[in-house]
VOPAGU-2260 file (C-alpha; in pm, 1 decimal, decimal comma):
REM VOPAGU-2260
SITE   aa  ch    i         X         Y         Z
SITE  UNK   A    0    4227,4    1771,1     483,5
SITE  UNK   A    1    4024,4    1743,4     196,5
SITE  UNK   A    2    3987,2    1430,1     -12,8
SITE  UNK   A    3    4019,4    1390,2    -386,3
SITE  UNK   A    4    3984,0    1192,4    -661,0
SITE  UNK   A    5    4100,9     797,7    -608,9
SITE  UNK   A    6    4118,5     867,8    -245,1
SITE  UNK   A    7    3763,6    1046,4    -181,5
SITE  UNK   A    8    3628,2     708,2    -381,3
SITE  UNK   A    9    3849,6     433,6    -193,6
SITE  UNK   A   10    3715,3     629,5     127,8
SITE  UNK   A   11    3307,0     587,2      49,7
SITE  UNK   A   12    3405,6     229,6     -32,0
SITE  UNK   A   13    3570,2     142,5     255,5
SITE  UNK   A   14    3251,8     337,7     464,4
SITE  UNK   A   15    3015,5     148,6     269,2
SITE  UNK   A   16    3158,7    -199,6     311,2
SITE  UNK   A   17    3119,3     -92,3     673,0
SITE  UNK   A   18    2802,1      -6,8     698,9
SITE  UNK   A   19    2699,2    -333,8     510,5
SITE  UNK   A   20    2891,4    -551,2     757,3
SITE  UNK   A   21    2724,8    -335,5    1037,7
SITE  UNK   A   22    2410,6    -434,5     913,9
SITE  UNK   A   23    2467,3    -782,3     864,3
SITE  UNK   A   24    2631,2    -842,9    1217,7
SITE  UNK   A   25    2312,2    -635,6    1373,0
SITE  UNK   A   26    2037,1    -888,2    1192,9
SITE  UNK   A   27    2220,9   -1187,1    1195,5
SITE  UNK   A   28    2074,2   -1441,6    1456,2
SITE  UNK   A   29    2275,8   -1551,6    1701,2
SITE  UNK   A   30    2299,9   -1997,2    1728,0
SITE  UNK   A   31    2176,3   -2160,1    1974,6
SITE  UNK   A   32    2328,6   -2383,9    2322,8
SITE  UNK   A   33    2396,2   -2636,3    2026,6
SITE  UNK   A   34    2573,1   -2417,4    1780,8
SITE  UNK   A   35    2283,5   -2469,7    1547,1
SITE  UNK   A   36    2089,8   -2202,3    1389,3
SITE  UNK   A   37    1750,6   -2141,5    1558,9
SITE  UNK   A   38    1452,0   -2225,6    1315,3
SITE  UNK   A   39    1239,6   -1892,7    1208,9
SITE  UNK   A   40     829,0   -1980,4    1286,6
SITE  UNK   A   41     570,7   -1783,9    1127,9
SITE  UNK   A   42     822,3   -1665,4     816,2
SITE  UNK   A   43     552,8   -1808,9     536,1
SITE  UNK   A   44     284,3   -1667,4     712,5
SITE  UNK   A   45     427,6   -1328,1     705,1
SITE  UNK   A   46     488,2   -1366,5     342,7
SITE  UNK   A   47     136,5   -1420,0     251,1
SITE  UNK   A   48     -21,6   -1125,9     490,0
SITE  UNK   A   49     272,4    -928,0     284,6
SITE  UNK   A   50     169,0   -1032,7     -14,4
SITE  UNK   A   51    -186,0    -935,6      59,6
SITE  UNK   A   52     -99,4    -600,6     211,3
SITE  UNK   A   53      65,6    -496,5     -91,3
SITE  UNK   A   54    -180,0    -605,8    -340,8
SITE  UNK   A   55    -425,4    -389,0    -133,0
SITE  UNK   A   56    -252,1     -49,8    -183,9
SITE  UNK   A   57    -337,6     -51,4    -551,3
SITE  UNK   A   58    -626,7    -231,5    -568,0
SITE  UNK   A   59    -885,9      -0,4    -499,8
SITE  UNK   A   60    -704,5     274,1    -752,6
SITE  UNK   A   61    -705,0      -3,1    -999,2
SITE  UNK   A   62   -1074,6    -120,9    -942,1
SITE  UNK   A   63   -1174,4     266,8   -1018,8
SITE  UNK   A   64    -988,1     268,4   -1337,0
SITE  UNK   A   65   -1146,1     -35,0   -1472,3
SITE  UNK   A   66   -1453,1      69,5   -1436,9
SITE  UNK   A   67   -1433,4     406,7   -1576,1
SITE  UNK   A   68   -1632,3     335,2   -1866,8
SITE  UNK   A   69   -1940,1     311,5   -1589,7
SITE  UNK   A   70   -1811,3     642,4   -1516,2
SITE  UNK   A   71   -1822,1     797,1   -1868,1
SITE  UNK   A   72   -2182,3     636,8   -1907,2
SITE  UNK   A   73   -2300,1     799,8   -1602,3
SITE  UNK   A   74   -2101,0    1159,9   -1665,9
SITE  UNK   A   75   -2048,9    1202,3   -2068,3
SITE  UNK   A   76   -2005,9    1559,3   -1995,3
SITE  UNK   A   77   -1700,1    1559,3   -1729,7
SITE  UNK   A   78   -1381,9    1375,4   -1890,2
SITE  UNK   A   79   -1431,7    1129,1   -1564,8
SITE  UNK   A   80   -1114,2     936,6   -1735,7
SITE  UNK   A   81    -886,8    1219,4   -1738,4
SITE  UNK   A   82   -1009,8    1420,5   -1411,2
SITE  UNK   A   83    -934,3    1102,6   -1206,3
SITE  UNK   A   84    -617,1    1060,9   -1263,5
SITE  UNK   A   85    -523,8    1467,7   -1241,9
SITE  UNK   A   86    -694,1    1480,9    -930,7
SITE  UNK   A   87    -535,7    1141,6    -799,8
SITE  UNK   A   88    -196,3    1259,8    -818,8
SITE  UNK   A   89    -165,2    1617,5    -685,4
SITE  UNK   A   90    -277,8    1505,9    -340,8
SITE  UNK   A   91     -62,0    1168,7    -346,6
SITE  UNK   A   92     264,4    1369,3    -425,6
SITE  UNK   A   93     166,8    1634,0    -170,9
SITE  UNK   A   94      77,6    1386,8     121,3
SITE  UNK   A   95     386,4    1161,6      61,3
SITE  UNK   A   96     594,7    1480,9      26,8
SITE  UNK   A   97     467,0    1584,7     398,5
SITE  UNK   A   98     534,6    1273,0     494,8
SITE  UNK   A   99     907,9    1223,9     443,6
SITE  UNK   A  100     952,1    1584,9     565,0
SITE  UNK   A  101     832,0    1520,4     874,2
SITE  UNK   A  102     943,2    1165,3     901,4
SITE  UNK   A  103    1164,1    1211,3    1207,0
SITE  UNK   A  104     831,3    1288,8    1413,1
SITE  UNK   A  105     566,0    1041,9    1242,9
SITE  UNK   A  106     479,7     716,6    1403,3
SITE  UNK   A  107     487,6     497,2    1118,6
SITE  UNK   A  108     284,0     212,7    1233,4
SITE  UNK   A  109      -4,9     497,3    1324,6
SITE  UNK   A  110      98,6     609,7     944,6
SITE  UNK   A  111       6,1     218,3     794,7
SITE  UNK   A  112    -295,9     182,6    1017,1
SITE  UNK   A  113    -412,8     541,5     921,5
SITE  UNK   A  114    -402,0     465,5     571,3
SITE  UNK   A  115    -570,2     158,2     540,8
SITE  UNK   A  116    -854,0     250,9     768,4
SITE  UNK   A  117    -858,1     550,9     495,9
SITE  UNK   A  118    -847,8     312,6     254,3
SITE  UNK   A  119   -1168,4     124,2     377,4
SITE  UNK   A  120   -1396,6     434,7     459,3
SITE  UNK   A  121   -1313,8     567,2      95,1
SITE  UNK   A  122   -1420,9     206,4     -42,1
SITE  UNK   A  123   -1739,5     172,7     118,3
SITE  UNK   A  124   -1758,3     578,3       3,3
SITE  UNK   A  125   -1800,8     441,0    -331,2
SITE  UNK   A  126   -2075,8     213,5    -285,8
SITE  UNK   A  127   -2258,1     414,7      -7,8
SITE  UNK   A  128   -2266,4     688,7    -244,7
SITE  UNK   A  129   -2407,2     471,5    -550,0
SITE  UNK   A  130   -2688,6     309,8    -344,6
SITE  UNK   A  131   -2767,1     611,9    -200,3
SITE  UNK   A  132   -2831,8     831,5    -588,1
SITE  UNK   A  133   -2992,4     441,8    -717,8
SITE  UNK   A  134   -2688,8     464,3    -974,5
SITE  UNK   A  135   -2781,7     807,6   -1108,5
SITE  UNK   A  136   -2538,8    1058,6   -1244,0
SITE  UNK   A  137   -2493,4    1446,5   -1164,7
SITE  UNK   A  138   -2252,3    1706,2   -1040,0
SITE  UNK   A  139   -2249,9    1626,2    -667,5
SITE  UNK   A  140   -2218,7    1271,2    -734,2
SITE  UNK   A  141   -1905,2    1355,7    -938,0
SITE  UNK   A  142   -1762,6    1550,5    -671,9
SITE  UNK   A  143   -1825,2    1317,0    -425,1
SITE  UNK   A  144   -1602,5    1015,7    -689,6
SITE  UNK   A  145   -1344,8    1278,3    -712,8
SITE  UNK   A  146   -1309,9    1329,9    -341,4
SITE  UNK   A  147   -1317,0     948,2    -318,4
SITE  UNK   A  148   -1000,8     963,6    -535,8
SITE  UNK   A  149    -817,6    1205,8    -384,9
SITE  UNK   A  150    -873,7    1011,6     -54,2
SITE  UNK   A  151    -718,9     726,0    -229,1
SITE  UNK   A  152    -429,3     900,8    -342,4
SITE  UNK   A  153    -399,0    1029,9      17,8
SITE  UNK   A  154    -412,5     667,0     157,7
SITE  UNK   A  155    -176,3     502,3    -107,0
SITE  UNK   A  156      93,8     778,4     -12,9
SITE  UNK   A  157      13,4     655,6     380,3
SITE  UNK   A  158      51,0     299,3     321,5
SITE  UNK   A  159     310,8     257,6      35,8
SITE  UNK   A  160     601,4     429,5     183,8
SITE  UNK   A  161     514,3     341,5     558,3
SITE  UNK   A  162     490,7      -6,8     471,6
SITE  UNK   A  163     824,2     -60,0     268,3
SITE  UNK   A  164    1006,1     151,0     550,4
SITE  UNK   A  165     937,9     -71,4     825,1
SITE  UNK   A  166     928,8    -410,7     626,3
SITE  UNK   A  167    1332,8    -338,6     506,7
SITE  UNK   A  168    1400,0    -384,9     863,8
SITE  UNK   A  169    1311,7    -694,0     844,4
SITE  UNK   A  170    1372,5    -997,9     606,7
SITE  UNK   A  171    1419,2    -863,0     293,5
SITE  UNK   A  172    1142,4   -1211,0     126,7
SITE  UNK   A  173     853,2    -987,5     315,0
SITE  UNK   A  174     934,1    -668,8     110,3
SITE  UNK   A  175     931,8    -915,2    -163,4
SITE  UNK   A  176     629,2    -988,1     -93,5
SITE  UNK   A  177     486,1    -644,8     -22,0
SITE  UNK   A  178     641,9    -566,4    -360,0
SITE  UNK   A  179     497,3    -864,5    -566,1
SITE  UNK   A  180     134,0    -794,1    -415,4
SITE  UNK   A  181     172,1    -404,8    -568,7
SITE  UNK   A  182     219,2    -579,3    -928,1
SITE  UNK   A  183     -39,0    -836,9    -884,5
SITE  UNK   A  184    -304,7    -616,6    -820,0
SITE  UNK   A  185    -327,1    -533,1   -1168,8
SITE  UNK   A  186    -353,4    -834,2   -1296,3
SITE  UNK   A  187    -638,1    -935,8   -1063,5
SITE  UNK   A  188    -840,2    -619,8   -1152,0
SITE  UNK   A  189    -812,9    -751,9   -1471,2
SITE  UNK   A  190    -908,4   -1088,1   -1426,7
SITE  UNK   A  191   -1222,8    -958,2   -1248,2
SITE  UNK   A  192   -1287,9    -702,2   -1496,0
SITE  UNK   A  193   -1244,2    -996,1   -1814,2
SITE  UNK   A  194   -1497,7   -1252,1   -1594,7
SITE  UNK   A  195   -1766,0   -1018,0   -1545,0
SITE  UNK   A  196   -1766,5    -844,9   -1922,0
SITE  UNK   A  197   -1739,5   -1232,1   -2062,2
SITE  UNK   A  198   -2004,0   -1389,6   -1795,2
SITE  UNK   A  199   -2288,4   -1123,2   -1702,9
SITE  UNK   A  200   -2546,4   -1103,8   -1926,8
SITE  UNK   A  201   -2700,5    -816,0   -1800,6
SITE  UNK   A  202   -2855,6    -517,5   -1945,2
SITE  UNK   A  203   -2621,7    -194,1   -2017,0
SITE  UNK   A  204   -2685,0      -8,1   -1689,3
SITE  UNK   A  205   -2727,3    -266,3   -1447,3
SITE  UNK   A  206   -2436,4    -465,2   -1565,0
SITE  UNK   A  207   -2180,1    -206,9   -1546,5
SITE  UNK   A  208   -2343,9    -120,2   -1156,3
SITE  UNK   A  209   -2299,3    -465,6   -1074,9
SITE  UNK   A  210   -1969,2    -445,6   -1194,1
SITE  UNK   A  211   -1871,3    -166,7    -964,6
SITE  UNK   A  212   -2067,1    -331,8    -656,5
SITE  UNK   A  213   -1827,2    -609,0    -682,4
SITE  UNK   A  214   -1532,5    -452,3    -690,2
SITE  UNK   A  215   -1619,7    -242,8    -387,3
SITE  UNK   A  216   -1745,1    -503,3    -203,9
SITE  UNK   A  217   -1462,2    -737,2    -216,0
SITE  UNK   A  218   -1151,9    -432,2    -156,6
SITE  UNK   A  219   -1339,7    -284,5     103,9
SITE  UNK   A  220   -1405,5    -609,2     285,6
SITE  UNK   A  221   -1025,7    -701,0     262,5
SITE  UNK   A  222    -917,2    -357,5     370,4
SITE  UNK   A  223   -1119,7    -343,3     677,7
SITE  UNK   A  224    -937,7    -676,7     748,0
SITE  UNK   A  225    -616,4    -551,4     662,5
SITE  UNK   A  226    -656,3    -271,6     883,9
SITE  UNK   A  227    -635,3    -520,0    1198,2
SITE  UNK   A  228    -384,2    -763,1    1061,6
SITE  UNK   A  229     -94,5    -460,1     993,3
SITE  UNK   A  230     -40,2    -418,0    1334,8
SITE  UNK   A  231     -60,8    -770,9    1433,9
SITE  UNK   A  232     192,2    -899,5    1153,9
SITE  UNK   A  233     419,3    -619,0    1306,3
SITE  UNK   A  234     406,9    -725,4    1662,4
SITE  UNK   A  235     420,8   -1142,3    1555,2
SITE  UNK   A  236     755,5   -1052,5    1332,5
SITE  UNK   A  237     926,7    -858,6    1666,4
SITE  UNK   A  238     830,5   -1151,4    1836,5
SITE  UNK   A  239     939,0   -1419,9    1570,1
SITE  UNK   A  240    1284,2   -1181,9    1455,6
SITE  UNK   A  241    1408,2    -978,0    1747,5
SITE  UNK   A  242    1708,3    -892,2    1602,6
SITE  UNK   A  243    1590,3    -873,6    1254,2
SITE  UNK   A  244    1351,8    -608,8    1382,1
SITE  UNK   A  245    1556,4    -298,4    1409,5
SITE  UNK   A  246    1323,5       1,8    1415,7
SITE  UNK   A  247    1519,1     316,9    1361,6
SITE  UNK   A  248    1495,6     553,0    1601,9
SITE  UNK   A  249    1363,6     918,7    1567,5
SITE  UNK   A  250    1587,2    1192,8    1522,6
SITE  UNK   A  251    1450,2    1370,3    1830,8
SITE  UNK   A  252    1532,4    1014,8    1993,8
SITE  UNK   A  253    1914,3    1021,0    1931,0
SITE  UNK   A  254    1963,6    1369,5    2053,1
């Protein structure tokens, strides 16, 4: 019998309210021999490697866009600030829209390690490759920064959705987090990017290279950390929220 109108409404609210209550029965923590609620170790912790997990998805994006104008001095004749961005894009869409097809069959933490390991290689990319042409322009050191940013677009389509998909099975202040460390990264790009145009005194050229070594250098270095703290925070938070942690299991799984 098919439902309609006020009925086909009252229906999804009555299937929603039971999913919600569902949910909150299957992450609520049970009390303890006392009848007290148990006390959660390790939550503020969490927050902060959340907070700096986040704020490394964008970072290295955001570090290449600041320092674009390095970019147009070493290729004036390649539109460096439009080509980045076009060639950015395609291969983040692409890769995240793989990704969610195929999400049924995808280890997701393998996904989040994968894409910050990505996410280091292409950041040490950038400086290998300007220490190895001494900061000098040309066609295959374009190519080579556009392949860097397609890798990043590749890595932030890894990372972003893996990341928020297993961290809304657990307490909702560590997406927060995750969330708040996306927006931040922005505004620490730009704090960098401020301190060294106000405080070096360098010549042209070697200011703007300096600029870009220190940038690389400091995302790279925190990625190759973050690389060995994602699965570590995820095995700590099963450990610390065992019923908070509710992977869902694969398709193939269920059948």
């Amino acid at each position: 019998m098919l439902l309609k109108g006020r009925e086909l409404r009252t229906t999804q609210l009555h299937l929603l309210c039971y999913n919600l209550f569902a949910f909150h029965r299957r992450t609520m923590v049970p009390p303890n021999e006392n009848g007290a609620s148990p006390k959660l170790e390790g939550k503020h912790a969490a927050i902060i490697v959340c907070w700096l997990l986040g704020n490394g998805c964008l970072f290295p994006w955001n570090s290449m866009l600041t320092i674009e104008d390095y970019y147009v001095y070493l290729f004036p004749r390649y539109h460096s600030t439009r080509v980045l961005s076009l060639v950015y894009q395609p291969f983040a869409l692409v890769t995240i829209a793989l990704l969610a097809y195929n999400e049924a069959n995808i280890n997701t933490r393998r996904r989040n390690l994968s894409g910050y390991i990505l996410f280091s290689v292409s950041s040490l990319a950038v400086l290998v490759l300007d220490l190895a042409t001494s900061g000098r322009g040309g066609l295959g050191t374009y190519i080579g920064i556009c392949v860097t940013a397609a890798a990043f677009g590749i890595s932030d389509a890894h990372v972003q959705g893996g990341m928020v998909g297993d961290l809304s099975f657990m307490q909702p202040e560590l997406v927060q987090s995750f969330l708040a460390g996306l927006a931040a990264s922005g505004a620490l790009t730009s704090t960098l990017r401020i301190f060294t145009k106000a405080f070096c005194f360098m010549p042209y050229l070697h200011f703007m290279s300096y600029n870009a070594y220190s940038y690389t250098l400091l995302y790279s270095r925190s990625f190759l950390l973050s690389s060995t703290t994602v699965q570590r925070l995820q095995l700590r938070v099963q450990k610390l929220f065992p019923l908070i942690w509710q992977p869902v299991a694969s398709k193939k799984q269920q059948k």
